[in-house]
N, C-alpha and C positions, 0 to 999 in steps of 0.2 A: 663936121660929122666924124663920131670917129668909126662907122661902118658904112658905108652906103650900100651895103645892099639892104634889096626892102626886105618885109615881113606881111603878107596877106592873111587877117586873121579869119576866119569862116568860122559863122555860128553856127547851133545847131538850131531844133525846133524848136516852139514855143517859145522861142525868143527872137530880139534881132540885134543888128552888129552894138547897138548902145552898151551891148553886156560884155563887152571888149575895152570899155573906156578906160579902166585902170590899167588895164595890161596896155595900150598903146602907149599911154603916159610914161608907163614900169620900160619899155622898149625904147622908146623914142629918145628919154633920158640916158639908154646906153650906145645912142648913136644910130638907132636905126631909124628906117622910113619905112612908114606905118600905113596901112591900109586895111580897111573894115568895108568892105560891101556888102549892102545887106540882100539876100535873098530876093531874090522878083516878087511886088506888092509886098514886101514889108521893112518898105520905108515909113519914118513918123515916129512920132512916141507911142509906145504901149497904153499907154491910158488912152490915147485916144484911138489905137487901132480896136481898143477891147470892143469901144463905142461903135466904132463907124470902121467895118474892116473890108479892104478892097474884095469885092465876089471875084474877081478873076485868079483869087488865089485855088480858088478851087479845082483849077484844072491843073495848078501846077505839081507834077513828077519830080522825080530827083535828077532824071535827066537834065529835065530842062536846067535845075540848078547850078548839075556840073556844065553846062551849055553858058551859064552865066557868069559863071568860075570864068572858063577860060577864056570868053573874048575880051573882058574884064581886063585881066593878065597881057591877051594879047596886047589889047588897044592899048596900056602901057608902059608897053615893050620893058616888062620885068621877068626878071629869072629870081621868082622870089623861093624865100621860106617859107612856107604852108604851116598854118598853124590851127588847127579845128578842134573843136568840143564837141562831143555826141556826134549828130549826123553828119556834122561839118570834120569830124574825119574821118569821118567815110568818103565825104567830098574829098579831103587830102590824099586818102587811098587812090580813090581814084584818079584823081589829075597824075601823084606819081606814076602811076601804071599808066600816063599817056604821056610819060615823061613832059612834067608841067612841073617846075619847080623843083631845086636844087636840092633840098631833104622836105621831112613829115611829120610833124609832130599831131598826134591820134590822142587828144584827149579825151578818157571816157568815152570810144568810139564806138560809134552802133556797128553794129556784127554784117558785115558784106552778104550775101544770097551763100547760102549752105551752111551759115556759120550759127549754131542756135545754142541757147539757154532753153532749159524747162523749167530752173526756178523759180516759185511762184511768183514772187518780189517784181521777178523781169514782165512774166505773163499779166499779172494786175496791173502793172503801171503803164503796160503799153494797150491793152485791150481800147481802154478807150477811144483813143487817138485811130486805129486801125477797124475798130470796128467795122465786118461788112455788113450791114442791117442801114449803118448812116450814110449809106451812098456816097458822094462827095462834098456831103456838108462838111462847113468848115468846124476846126474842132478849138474851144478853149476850156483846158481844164480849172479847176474850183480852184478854191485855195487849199482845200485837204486834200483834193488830189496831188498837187502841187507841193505840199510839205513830206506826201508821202515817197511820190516819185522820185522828188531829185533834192528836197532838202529836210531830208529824214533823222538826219543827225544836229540839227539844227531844231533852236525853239519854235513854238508856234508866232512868235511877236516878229522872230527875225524872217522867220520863214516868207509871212502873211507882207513883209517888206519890201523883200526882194521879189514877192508874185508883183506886187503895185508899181515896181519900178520895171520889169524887165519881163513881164508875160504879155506873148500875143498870139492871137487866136491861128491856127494855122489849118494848111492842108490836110490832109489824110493819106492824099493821093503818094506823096513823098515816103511817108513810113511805110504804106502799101509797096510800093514801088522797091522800095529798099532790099526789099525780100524775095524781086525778081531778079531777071536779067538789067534792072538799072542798077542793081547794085554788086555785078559780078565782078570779083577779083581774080585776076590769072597768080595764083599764087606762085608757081612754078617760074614767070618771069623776071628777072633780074630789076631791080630796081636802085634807085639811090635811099639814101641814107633815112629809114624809118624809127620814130622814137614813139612807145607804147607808154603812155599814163592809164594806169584805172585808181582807182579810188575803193579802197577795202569795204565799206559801205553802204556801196551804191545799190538801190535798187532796180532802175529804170535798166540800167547796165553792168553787171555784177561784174565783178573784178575777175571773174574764170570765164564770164564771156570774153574779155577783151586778153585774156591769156590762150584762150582757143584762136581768135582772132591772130595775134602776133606768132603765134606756133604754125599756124596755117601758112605761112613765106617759108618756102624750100628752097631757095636761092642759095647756095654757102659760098658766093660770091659778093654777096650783097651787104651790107652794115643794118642791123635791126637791134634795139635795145626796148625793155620793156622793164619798167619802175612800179610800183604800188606802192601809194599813199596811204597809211594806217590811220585809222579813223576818220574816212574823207567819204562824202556823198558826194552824187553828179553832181551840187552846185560848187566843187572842188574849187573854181573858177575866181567864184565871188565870194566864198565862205572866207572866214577868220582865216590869216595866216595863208592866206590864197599866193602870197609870194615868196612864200618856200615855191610851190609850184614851180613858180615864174622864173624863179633862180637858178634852178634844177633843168630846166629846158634851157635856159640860156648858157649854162655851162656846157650844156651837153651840144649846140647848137655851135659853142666855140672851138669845143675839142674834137669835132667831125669837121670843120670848116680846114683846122689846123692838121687831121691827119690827112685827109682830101683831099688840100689844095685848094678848096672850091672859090 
């Protein structure tokens, strides 16, 4: 190996860890040791959670998420690299600020409790999902919701692709939650080494959410960097050319290790 230390990737919603497979291969290839856990009840392939989806999802918070994050981590005794898309770094946010893992890579990350967009883009893509009228029914969006929220830069053919390989139905209660006190950031507290992706784009997560978001850390003690990718929707991930991305995080995950020490 030529790193041993690990990499913990954490998805975001409406998907689950299977939408990490290229990137674990893209990592693993450069020496790391790779972990993807998926979220409580959504384990299985997509196609068949769309069919047949655990009801115990319904109760679950973002709490309980970050609660699965880190016994996860605990139970195997890793000081990893945190690496999240949408919710999942917000999950990153949060474990740093419980000092849980050594830096934070925040791809396209949903906006912590106080942090808000009113652009419409962000309002329509998310209403669904948070709807209070649905109670805690579980939520899976269509395929036009789907192409519009997160692969809007993308055709209808690739788009309708990536919904069949990589969409599952989820909570509510998480995106609800997100916008309470589970999702509070102490921005004022010092933290390790934070790296901001947005995607110029995006509509689920507009690219000055996620610049509000990283502007929000008042720490001048601290290491925070913050990148935009032009011409990139939230499926930044999986889309065409997704390892530029991947490239751009692991240089900057070499050059923090190297001025660190870590």
């Amino acid at each position: 190996m030529k790193n041993n230390r690990g990499i913990v990737f954490i998805h975001g919603l409406h998907e689950n860890a299977n939408s990490w497979s290229l990137w674990i291969v893209y990592f693993q290839n450069l020496g790391y040791k790779c972990y993807a856990p998926n979220y409580p009840f959504h384990d299985g392939n997509p196609a068949d959670l769309r069919k047949n989806p655990n009801q115990q999802l319904k109760k679950i918070s973002l709490s309980d998420v970050i609660k699965h994050y880190t016994e996860f981590i605990e139970c195997h005794k890793l000081n990893p690299i945190l690496i999240g898309h949408s919710m999942g770094g917000l999950v990153v946010q949060k474990l740093i600020q419980n000092k849980i893992g050594i830096m934070g890579i925040c791809i396209t990350s949903a906006a912590p409790k106080g942090i808000w967009s009113f652009k419409w883009s962000h309002i329509k893509s998310n209403l669904s999902t948070v709807n209070p009228f649905m109670g805690n029914s579980l939520f899976c969006g269509t395929k036009k919701w789907f192409r519009y929220a997160i692969c809007n830069t993308l055709t209808s053919e690739i788009s309708d692709e990536i919904y069949e390989k990589a969409v599952v139905p989820e909570s509510r209660k998480i995106a609800r939650s997100s916008r309470l006190d589970d999702g509070y950031i102490d921005f004022n507290k010092p933290h390790k080494p934070l790296l901001f992706v947005s995607a110029e784009k995006d509509h689920i997560i507009p690219s000055s959410l996620n610049r509000r978001n990283f502007c929000a850390y008042q720490s001048t003690t601290s290491k925070k960097n913050f990148i935009e990718f032009h011409s990139k929707s939230h499926s930044i991930c999986v889309q065409e050319h997704w390892e530029e991305v991947a490239k751009y995080i692991h240089d900057w995950i070499t050059t923090n290790q190297n001025n660190f020490n870590i």
